[in-house]
N, C-alpha and C positions, 0 to 999 in steps of 0.2 A: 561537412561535419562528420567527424568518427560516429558509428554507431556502438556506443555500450552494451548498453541492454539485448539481448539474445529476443531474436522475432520470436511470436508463437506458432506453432506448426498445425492449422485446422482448429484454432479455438483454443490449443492446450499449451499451457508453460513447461518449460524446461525445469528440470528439480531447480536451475541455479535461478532462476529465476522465480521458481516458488522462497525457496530459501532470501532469497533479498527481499520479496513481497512480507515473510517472516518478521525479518530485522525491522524493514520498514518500517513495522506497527510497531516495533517495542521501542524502536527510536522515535516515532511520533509521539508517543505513550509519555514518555520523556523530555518531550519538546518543552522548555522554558519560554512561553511566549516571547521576552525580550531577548533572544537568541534569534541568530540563522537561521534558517533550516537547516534543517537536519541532512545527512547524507549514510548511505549504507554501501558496502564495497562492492562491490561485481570484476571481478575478471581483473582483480590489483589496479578497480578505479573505483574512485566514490562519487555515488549516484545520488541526488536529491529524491529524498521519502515522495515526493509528490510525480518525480518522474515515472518510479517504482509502480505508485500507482495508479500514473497515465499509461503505460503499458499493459498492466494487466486490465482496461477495461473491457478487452473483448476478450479475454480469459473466461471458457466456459467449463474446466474444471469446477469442482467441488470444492470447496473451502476445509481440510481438516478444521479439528476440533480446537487441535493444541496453537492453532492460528483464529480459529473463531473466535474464540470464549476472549481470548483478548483484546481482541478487537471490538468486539461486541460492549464489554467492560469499559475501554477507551472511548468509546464512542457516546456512553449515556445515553441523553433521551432521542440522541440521532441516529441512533442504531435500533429505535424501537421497535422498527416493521420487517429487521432482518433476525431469521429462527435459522439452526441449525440445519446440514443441509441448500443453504446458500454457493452462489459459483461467487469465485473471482471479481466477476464483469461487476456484480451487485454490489461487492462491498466495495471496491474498488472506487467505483464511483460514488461513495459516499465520502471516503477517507478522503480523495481527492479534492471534492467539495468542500470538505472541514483542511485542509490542507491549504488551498486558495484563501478563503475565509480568514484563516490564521494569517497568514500572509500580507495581505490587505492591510491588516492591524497593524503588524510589525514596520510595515513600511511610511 
């Protein structure tokens, strides 16, 4: 199987790689329950939001801001234990978790 997604190097993602963790969430944001999932582009392929976010679970960057807050927002009362200052790995596995969850339903 082709590898899409760019490995993380010692814990840390590649910008193109933060940048699709980025899309991910505004495309999950957006997720129409009775829809697909969703997918975000990488390297002129489209990646499923949940892959996205299977990747970055051992991302031990820092989550900027302009990716937090809407995430955070997204996420409501399951994003209740995660503050600004969060890595990757953290929220990562939470979207994932609510990604699955959606998933389940749709099927």
């Amino acid at each position: 199987m082709e590898r899409v997604l760019p490995p993380l190097h010692e814990g840390h993602a590649p910008i193109a790689l933060q940048e699709a963790f980025k899309n991910a969430v505004e495309a999950f944001e957006n997720w129409n329950i009775y829809e697909d999932e969703p997918s975000v582009p990488i390297d002129q392929k489209n990646v499923p939001v949940s892959s996205v976010f299977g990747r970055m679970r051992t991302c031990t960057d820092i989550v900027p801001e302009t990716v937090f807050a809407p995430a955070k927002d997204v996420l409501g009362e399951h994003g209740d234990d995660l503050a600004y200052g969060v890595t990757y790995d953290q929220l990562a596995a939470v979207l994932r978790t609510r990604c699955v969850e959606r998933l389940r339903h749709v099927s």
